[in-house]
Backbone as CSV, one residue per row, in Angstrom:
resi,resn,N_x,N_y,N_z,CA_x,CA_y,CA_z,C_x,C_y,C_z
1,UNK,-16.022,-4.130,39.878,-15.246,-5.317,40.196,-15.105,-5.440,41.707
2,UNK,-14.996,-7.071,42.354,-15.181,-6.864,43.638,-13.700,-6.525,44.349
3,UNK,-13.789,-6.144,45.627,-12.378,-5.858,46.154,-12.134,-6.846,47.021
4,UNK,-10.713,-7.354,47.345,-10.299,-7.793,48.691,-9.490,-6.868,48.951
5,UNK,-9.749,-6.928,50.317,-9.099,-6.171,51.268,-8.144,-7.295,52.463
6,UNK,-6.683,-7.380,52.232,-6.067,-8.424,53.251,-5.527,-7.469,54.661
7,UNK,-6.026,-8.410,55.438,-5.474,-7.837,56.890,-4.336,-8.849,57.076
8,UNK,-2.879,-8.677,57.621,-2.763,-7.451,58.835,-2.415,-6.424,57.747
9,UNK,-2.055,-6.881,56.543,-1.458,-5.586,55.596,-1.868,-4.085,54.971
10,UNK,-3.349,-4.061,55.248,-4.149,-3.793,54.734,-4.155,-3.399,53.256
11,UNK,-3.481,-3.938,52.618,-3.350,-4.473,50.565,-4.762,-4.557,49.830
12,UNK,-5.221,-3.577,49.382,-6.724,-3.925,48.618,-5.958,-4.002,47.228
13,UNK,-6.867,-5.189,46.547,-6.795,-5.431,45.319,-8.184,-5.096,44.753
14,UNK,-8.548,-4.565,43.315,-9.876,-5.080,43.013,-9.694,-6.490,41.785
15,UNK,-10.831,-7.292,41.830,-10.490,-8.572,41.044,-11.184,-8.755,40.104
16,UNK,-11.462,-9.389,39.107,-12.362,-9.591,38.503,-13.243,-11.175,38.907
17,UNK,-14.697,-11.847,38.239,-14.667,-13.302,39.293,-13.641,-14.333,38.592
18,UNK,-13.358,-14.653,37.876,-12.335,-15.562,37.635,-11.509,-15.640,38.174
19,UNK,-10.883,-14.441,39.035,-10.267,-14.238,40.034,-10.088,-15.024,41.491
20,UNK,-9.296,-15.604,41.651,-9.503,-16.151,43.134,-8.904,-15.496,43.989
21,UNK,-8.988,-15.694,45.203,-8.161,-14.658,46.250,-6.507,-14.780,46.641
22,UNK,-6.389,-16.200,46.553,-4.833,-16.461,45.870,-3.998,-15.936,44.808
23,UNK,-4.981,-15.956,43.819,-4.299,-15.492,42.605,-3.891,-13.773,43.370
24,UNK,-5.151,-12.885,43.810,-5.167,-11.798,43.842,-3.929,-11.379,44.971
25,UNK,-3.887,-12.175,45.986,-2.856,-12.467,47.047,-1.642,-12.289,46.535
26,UNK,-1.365,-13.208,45.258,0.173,-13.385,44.676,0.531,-12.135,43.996
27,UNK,-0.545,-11.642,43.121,-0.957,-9.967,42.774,0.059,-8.739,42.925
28,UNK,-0.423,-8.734,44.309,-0.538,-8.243,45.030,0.936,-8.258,45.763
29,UNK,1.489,-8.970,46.348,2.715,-9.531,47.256,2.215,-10.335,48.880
30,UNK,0.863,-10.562,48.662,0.798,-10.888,50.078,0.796,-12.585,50.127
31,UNK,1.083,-13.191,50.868,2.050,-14.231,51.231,0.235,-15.132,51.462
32,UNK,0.052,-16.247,50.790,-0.825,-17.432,51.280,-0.332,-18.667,51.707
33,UNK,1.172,-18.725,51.577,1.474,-19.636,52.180,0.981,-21.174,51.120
34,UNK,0.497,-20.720,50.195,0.368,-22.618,49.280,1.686,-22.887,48.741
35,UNK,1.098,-24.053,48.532,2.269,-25.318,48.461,2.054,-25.988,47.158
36,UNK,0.697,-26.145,46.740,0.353,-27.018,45.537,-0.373,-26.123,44.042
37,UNK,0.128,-24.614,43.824,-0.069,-23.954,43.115,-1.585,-23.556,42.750
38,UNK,-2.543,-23.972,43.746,-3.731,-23.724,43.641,-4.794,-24.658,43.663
39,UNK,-4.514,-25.666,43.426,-5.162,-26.879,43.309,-5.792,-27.493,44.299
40,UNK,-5.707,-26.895,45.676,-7.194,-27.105,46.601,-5.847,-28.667,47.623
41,UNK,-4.821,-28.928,46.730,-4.277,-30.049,47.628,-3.469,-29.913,49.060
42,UNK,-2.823,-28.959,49.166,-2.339,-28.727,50.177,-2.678,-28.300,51.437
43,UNK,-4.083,-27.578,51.107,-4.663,-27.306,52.532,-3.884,-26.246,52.885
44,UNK,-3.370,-25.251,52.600,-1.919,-24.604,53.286,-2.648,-23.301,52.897
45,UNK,-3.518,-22.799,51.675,-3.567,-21.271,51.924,-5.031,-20.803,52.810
46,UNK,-5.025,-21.127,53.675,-5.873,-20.245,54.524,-6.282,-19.498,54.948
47,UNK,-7.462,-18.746,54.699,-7.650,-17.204,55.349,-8.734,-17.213,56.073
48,UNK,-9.096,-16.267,56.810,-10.309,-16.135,57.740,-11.243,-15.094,57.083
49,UNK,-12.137,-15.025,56.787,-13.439,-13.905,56.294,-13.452,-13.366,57.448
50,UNK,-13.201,-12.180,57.506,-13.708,-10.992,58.517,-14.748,-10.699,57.945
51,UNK,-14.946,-9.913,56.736,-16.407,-9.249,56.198,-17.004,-9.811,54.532
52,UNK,-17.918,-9.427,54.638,-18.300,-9.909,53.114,-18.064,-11.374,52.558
53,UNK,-18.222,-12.204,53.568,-18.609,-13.894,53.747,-19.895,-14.283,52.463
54,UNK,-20.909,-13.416,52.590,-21.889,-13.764,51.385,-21.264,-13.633,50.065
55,UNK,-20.140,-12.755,49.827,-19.750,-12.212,48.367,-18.754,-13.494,47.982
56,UNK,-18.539,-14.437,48.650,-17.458,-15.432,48.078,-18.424,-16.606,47.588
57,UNK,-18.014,-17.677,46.835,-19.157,-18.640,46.458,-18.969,-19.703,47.229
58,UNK,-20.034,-20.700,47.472,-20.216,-21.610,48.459,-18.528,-22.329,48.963
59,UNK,-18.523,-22.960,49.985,-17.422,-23.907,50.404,-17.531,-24.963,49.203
60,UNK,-16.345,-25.455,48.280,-16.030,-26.304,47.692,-15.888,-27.638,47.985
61,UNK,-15.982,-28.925,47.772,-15.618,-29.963,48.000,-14.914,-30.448,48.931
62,UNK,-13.767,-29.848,48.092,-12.795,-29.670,48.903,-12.058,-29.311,50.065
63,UNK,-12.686,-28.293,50.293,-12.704,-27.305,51.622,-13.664,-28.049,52.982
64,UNK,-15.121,-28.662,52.421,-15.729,-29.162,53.032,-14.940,-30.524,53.634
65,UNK,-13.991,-31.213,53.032,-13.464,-31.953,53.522,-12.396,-31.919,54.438
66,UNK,-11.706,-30.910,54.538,-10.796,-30.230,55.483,-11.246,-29.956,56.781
67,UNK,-11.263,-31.144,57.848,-12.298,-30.836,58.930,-11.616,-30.144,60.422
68,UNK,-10.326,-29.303,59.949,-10.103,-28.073,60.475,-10.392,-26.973,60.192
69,UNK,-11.033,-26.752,59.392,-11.010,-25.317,58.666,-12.224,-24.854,59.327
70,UNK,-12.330,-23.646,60.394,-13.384,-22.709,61.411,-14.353,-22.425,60.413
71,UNK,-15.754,-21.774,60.588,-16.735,-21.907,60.117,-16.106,-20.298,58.798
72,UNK,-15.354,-19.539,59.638,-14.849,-18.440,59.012,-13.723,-18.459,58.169
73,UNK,-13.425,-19.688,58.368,-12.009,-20.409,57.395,-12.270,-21.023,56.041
74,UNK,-11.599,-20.073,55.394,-11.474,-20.903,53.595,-10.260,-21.076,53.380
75,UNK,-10.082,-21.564,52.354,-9.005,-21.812,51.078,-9.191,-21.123,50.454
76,UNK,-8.004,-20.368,50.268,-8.139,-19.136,49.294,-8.290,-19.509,47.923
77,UNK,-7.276,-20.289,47.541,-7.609,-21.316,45.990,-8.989,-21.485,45.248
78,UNK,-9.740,-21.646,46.621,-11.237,-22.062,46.175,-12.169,-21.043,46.011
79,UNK,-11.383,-19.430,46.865,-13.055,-18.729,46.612,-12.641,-17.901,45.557
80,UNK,-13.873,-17.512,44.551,-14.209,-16.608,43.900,-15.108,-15.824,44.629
81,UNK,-15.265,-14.435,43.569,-15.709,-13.369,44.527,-16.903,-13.023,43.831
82,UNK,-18.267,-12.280,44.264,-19.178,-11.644,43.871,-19.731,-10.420,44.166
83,UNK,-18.657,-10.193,45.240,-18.501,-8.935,45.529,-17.656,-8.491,46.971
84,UNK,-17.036,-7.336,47.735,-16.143,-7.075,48.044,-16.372,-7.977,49.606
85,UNK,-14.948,-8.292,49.785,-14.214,-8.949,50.910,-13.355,-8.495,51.658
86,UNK,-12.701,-9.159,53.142,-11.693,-8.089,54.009,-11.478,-9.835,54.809
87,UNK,-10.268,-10.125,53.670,-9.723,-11.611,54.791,-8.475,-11.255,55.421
88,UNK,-8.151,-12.124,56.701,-7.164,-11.871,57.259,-5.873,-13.482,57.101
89,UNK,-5.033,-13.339,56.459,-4.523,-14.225,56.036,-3.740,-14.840,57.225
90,UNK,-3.684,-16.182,57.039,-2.958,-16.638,58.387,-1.248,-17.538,58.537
């Protein structure tokens, strides 16, 4: 199963893929900061990929439309995993 690993806390979860990194976040106790329970509307849970950027699945719709979000910036809501990660939540 893949892992996240959240910085500054350093909190590893392992997930399964149905798993999103939010869900695993809430898990866990570490704070994403959403607003709209997952649903990609708020724009609010943000994290940065430090490592393992290939193991999450493409940018969503959604995300693509968010035209702040850094090339290293997701929505946590949106990624699933395919294998292990190390985001730094913001």
């Amino acid at each position: 199963m893949p892992k996240v690993t959240f910085l500054p806390s350093g909190k590893v979860i392992e997930i399964d893929g149905d798993t999103t990194i939010r869900e695993a976040a809430h898990l866990i106790g570490v704070s994403v900061h959403d607003r709209c329970g997952g649903m990609g509307a708020c724009c609010n849970c943000i994290i940065t990929v430090v490592d393992g950027a290939t193991n999450i699945c493409p940018k969503s719709v959604v995300e693509e439309a968010v035209f702040y979000l850094a090339e290293s910036d997701r929505l946590s809501c949106q990624c699933r995993l395919s294998g292990d990660v190390v985001v730094k939540t913001i």
